[in-house]
C-alpha positions, 0 to 999 in steps of 0.5 A, a space after each residue: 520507462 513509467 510513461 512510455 512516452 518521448 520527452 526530456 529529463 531534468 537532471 536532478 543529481 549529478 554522481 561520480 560512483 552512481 549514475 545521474 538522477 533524472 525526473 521525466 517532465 511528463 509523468 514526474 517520475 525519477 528515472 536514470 539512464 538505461 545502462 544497456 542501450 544508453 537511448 532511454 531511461 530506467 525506472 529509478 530504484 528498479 535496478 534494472 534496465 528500461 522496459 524495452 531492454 528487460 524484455 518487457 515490451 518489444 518497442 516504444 511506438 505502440 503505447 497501447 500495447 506498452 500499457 496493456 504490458 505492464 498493467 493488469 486489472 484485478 482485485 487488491 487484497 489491500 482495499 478490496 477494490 478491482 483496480 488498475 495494478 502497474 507493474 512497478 518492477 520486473 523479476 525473474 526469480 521472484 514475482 513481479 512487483 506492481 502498485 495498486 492505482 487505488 491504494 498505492 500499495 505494493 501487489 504480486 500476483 496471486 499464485 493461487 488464482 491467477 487472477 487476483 493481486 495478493 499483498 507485496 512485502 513480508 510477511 505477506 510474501 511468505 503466502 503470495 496468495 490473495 485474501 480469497 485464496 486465504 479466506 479472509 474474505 469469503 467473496 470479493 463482491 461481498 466484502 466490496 458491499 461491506 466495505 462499501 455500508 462501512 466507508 459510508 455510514 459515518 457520521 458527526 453523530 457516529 463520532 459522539 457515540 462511538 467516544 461516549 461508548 465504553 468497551 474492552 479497548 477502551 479500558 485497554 487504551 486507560 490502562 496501556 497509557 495510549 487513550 488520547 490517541 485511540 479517541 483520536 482514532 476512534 474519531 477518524 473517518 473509517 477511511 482515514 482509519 483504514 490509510 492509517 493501517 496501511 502506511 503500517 503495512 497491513 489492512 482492517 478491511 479484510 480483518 473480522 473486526 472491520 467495522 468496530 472502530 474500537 477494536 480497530 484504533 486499538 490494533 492500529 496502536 497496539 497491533 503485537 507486530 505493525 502496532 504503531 507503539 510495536 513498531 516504534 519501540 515505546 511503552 506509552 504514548 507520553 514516551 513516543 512522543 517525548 522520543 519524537 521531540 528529541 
C-alpha cells in the first residue's frame, strides 16, 4: 500500500496479541497484513486496511491511476513550496492526512481553497485552512521569492555580523540564561534554522520576522508554546542539558 508495487516483505516482528510487523523490500516501509483480504498489505500505523480495501483505489494493476489517487500537488504552508503531497492516511470523519515530499511534514487539504495544503496536527487543525486563506502570507509565488533571497543569501560573513550584532534577543538570550544556544542558532543556515522549527511542529517561513535570524533563534528557544525550553519544561539551558545527562 506505499508503493503500489508486487514484491515481498521482510518480516520484522512476530505478535501473539497484534499482527506481524513486515518491511516491504521495494520502498522500505513498514506494512502489516490487510486484515480484510489477507492478499496485500497495509500501511503500518495507518489503522486501516490496505489502499484497495479502503475504497481508495479500484485495483493494483494500474500504477498510474494508483499514484494519481493518492498524491496531489499543491503549495505546503509549511515550506511554501509547490510540492508533491502523499496521502499518508485516509479518514471518513476527519480530513485525509498527507506528507509533504519536500518538508516531510504532515498536510490536509485546505477547506477554504481547495486547492492548497494547510498544516496537519494541533493546533493547526482547529483552522484547516492554509496560510493564504489565513493571510499569512499575502501570495504564494511572493513569499516563494522571499524565501528564495532569504535560503540564499547567506554567508561566512553573514555569520560574523549577525554574532557581533547586538539586538533585544540577544540581551533576552543573556538574561534568560539561553545565549550559547541562541549564538549557536543565530550561526546556522537559515535553512537549518527553519528544520529546527519544524521538528518543533511549526514554521519561520510564514512568520513576519522571517529573515532576522535574532528573532528567529529567540522564538525557536523561548517560542510561549513549541519553544524548545517550553516544550522541555527547563528554565535555562544549564538545567535542560544536565536533565538531558541524567
Amino acid at each position: 500500500s506505499w508503493c503500489y508495487s508486487k514484491t515481498s516483505h521482510t518480516l520484522l516482528r512476530s505478535n501473539i496479541l497484534r499482527r506481524n510487523l513486515f518491511r516491504c523490500r521495494k520502498c522500505h516501509n513498514r506494512t502489516y497484513r490487510c486484515p480484510l483480504c489477507n492478499d496485500a498489505f497495509a500501511r503500518h500505523q495507518s489503522g486501516a486496511a490496505c489502499l484497495k480495501c479502503d475504497g481508495i483505489i479500484n485495483n493494483w494493476e494500474d500504477e498510474i491511476a494508483n499514484f494519481q489517487r493518492t498524491h496531489r500537488v499543491g503549495w505546503c504552508s509549511w515550506c511554501v513550496e509547490r510540492s508533491l503531497h502523499q496521502l499518508v492516511q485516509h479518514n471518513v470523519l476527519a480530513p485525509d492526512r498527507f506528507i509533504c515530499q519536500d518538508c516531510k511534514m504532515e498536510t490536509i487539504v485546505c477547506f477554504k481553497c481547495r486547492s492548497a495544503m494547510s498544516r496537519a496536527g494541533s493546533p493547526w487543525e482547529l483552522d484547516a485552512s492554509c496560510s493564504h486563506c489565513q493571510g499569512e502570507v499575502a501570495g504564494w509565488e511572493l513569499m516563494y521569492e522571499r524565501k528564495g533571497r532569504v535560503f540564499s543569501n547567506w554567508s561566512a560573513g553573514d555569520v560574523r555580523q549577525q554574532l557581533e550584532r547586538v539586538s533585544e534577543f540577544k540581551r533576552k538570550a543573556y538574561r534568560a540564561g539561553v545565549i550559547r544556544p541562541f549564538l549557536f542558532l543565530v550561526s546556522m543556515d537559515p535553512r537549518a534554522r527553519n528544520a529546527c522549527a519544524l521538528m518543533l511542529g511549526w514554521t519561520l517561513v510564514t512568520r513576519k520576522f522571517f529573515g532576522d535570524p535574532h528573532e528567529e533563534a529567540w522564538e525557536v528557544l523561548c517560542h510561549p508554546s513549541r519553544g524548545i525550553l517550553v516544550l522541555s519544561g527547563c528554565c535555562d539551558w544549564y538545567v535542560l542539558l544536565a536533565m538531558v545527562q541524567r
